[in-house]
C-alpha positions, 0 to 999 in steps of 0.5 A: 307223168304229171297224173302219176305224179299226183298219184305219189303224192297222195300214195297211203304207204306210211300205215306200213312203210319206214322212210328209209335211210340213204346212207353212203357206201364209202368203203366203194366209193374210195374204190371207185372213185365215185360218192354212192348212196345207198337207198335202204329199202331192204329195212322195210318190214318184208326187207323189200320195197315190194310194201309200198305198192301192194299197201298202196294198191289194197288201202284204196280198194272198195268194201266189196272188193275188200270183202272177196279179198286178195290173191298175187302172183309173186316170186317172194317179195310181192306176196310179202307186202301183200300178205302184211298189208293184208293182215293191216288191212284184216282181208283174205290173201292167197299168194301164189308162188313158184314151186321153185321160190326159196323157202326163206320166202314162202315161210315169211308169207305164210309167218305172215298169215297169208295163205300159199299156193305153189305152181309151176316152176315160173313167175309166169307159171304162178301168174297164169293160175292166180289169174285162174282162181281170180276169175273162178272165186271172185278175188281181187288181183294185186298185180306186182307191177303192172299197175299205177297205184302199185307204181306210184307206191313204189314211186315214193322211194324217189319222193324220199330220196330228194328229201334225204338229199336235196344237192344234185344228184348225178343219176339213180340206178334201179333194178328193173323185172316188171318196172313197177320200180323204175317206172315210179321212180322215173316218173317222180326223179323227171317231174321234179328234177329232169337232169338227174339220170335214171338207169334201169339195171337188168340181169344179162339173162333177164332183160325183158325191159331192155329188149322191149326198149329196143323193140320198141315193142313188148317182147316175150323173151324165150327164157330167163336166168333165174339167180335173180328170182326178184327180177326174172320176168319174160315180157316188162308190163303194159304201163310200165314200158309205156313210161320206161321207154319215155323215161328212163335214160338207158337200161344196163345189163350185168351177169351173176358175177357182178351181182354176186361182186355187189352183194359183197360190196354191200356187205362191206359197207352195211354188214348186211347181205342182200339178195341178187336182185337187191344188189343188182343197183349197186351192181349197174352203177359199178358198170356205169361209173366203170365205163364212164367214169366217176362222176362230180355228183353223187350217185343212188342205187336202190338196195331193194331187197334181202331176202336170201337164202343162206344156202345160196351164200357159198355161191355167191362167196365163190363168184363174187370175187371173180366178178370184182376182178379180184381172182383170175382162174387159170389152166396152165400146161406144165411138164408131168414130173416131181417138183414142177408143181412147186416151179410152177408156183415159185414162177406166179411169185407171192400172189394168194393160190385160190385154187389149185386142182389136178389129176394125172393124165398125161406121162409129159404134160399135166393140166393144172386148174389154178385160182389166183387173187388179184389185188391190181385189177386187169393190169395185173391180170395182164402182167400175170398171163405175159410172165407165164407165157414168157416162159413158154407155157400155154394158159388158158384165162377161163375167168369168164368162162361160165363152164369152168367157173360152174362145173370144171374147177369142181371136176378133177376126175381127168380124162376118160379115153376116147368115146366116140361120138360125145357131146358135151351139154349144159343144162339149167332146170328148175330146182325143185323136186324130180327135175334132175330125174326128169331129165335123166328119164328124157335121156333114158336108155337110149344114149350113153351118159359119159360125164356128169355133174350136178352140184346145188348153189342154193338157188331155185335153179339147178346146173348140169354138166354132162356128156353123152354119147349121140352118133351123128344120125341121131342127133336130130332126134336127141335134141328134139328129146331136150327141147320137149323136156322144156330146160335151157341147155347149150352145147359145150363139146368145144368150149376150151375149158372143156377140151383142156381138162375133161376131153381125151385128143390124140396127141401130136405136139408130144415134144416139150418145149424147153421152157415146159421142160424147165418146169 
């Protein structure tokens, strides 16, 4: 640590850096209850930190090196500060990139004169093949984290902020993929002031750094969620577990909502929008001080990058307030007869109807798919699912319900009749050319597509909902057609969301009850 240490003091990044401001986030922090400073880094050139550790590893390179120039691997933000310190520098640069990396990213390197290889659908995809065209014609790899020069470039970010606020400070929150970030920050936040925490922050469905802590090993996580494509690395590198796990005081996880919350809440407070890895901080704080409580000292949480596709908004507009607690999404059982609907209403009294979707199905009962906003939080959320159910109706809560949110409030076809033997699947793959069909081929003639949904969010992965008709003996065979095809996919053929709007059961239970007739 002592040597790293070192290592940040002498880091060259200010030939292209900005020191930062650390700026308060008050419209959340009287929310919370807690001060939250908010470090800048998405004000650099590249909008990322990602600046600090390629300058610092390129400026130190020798003239040979420098000669045969540079190649990276990198989902967006990497290869952003390679391409700059490149062009600084006056050296040959090749990126390699994801096919799957958003076009708002791919457009900066190569605005930035660096030169774009893309491939394959991962991180890990692109990190193999620069590896390839490293050895094959000589180029120097600038790794984006898994090593000490990029490391402690990234550890002058704590160098700033002790500058920037020399009161204590309770904890830093630093979003975590590789741990470039949090192992440089980590390293100079323990030297210099051993009692303040520092909180690596995971997405739930990317957390390579947590499960190696845990492990006490490095683990290679089978696959990762990529709506945070900053941060979705399968195993935390060599050097940087070895000082996250003697430094960092824990590693929290959040899942999509809560990101999406945080952008929000960062735009409130900035008028600036970051991408999901940039807010994915602000996002573990929130957690932190939810369960733990406001603490007496301020709090950091590193806005690392805004990088986002303008596609991708509707999506995060659409869960963000979902993930703050603010919108309850409901499916309540209501009698099948005019001007229940409006009953139905009156009875959730002046709250704002988010959502409100419906198809006829049943001559006694209708299946209403409603959103609602929340000003009170989870009292009441309580309160709101006890009066409707004091009126002798059932309601399914479905706000964390990952199938309702992505596909069923999009899907008000109502139910087909009976088929026999339907499953209900849902599949992420790679947004990117011919996926979709990919897997439709893989399905190819053989079973009975039922249902499907697909809908873009943006993002550089897709998501499918969709049934097939798979009689018992052939299941073996159909889910070993899926896992070749190499998507993530879960069966969802008894998720209630599911059973409640898109599947046909025989009835049993056809009488109303009097409250359902009342409505």
């Amino acid at each position: 640590m002592h040597h790293l240490v070192r290592r940040i003091l002498e880091a060259r990044v200010y030939d292209v850096a900005h020191v930062t401001p650390l700026e308060d986030m008050k419209r959340l922090g009287k929310r919370t209850g807690a001060r939250i400073l908010l470090k800048r880094e998405d004000l650099q050139p590249t909008f990322s930190f990602k600046i600090r550790g390629a300058y610092n590893k390129m400026a130190r390179l020798t003239g040979e090196e420098r000669a045969a120039g540079v190649i990276c691997a990198s989902a967006g933000n990497h290869a952003q500060g390679v391409a700059l310190a490149a062009r600084t520098l006056n050296l040959r640069a090749l990126m390699v990139m994801p096919v799957t990396t958003p076009s708002i990213k791919v457009d900066a390197v190569r605005g930035l004169g660096g030169e774009v290889v893309l491939f394959g659908d991962t991180f890990d995809d692109a990190c193999a093949h620069a590896l390839v065209l490293a050895a094959r014609d000589g180029l120097c790899f600038v790794h984006p984290y898994d090593d000490l020069d990029v490391i402690a470039g990234q550890g002058t970010i704590a160098m700033e902020i002790f500058q920037q606020h020399p009161d204590p400070i309770e904890a830093i929150f630093v979003p975590v993929g590789g741990g470039g970030l949090a192992a440089g920050i980590a390293s100079y936040a323990k030297y210099l002031r051993p009692e303040t925490l520092v909180f690596g922050v995971e997405p739930v469905d990317a957390a390579s750094m947590k499960s190696a802590i845990e492990a006490d090993r490095r683990v290679i996580l089978d696959s990762v969620g990529l709506f945070a494509d900053g941060v979705a690395v399968r195993q935390a590198g060599i050097e940087t577990f070895a000082l996250c796990r003697t430094l960092l005081d824990g590693v929290i996880t959040v899942d999509t909502d809560a990101m999406c919350a945080a952008i929000k809440d960062v735009f409130e407070d900035t008028r600036v929008l970051l991408e999901a890895a940039g807010a994915l901080s602000v996002a573990g704080a929130k957690a932190h001080i939810a369960r733990r409580g406001a603490p007496s000292n301020p709090v950091v949480a590193i806005a690392s990058g805004a990088n986002m596709n303008f596609d991708r908004l509707h999506h995060v507009a659409e869960r963000a307030a979902v993930g703050e607690e603010r919108e309850i999404l409901l499916g309540v059982t209501i009698a099948e007869r005019p001007g229940t609907y409006r009953q139905f209403i009156r009875l959730l009294g002046k709250r704002v109807v988010t959502e409100f979707n419906y198809r006829y199905n049943d001559p006694e009962r209708a299946h209403v798919f409603v959103g609602l906003k929340l000003d009170g939080g989870k009292g009441e959320r309580n309160d709101l699912l006890a009066t409707v159910r004091a009126h002798g109706l059932q309601v399914l809560d479905m706000s964390a319900n990952e199938l309702a949110k992505s596909h069923i409030r999009h899907m008000s076809g109502g139910f087909a009749p009976d088929l026999p033997d339907e499953i209900i699947l849902r599949c992420i793959f790679p947004e990117r050319a011919g996926a979709l069909l990919d897997f439709l081929e893989a399905i190819g003639s053989r079973w009975n597509i039922s249902l499907f949904h697909y809908r873009s969010h943006g993002a550089d992965y897709g998501r499918i909902l969709v049934g097939v008709q798979v009689p018992s003996d052939d299941r073996a065979r159909f889910e070993a057609t899926l896992d070749r095809l190499g998507y993530a996919w879960a069966e969802e053929t008894d998720n209630p969301a599911c059973n409640l709007f898109l599947r046909h059961h025989a009835r049993t239970d056809t009488a109303l009850t009097e409250e359902e007739a009342s409505l």
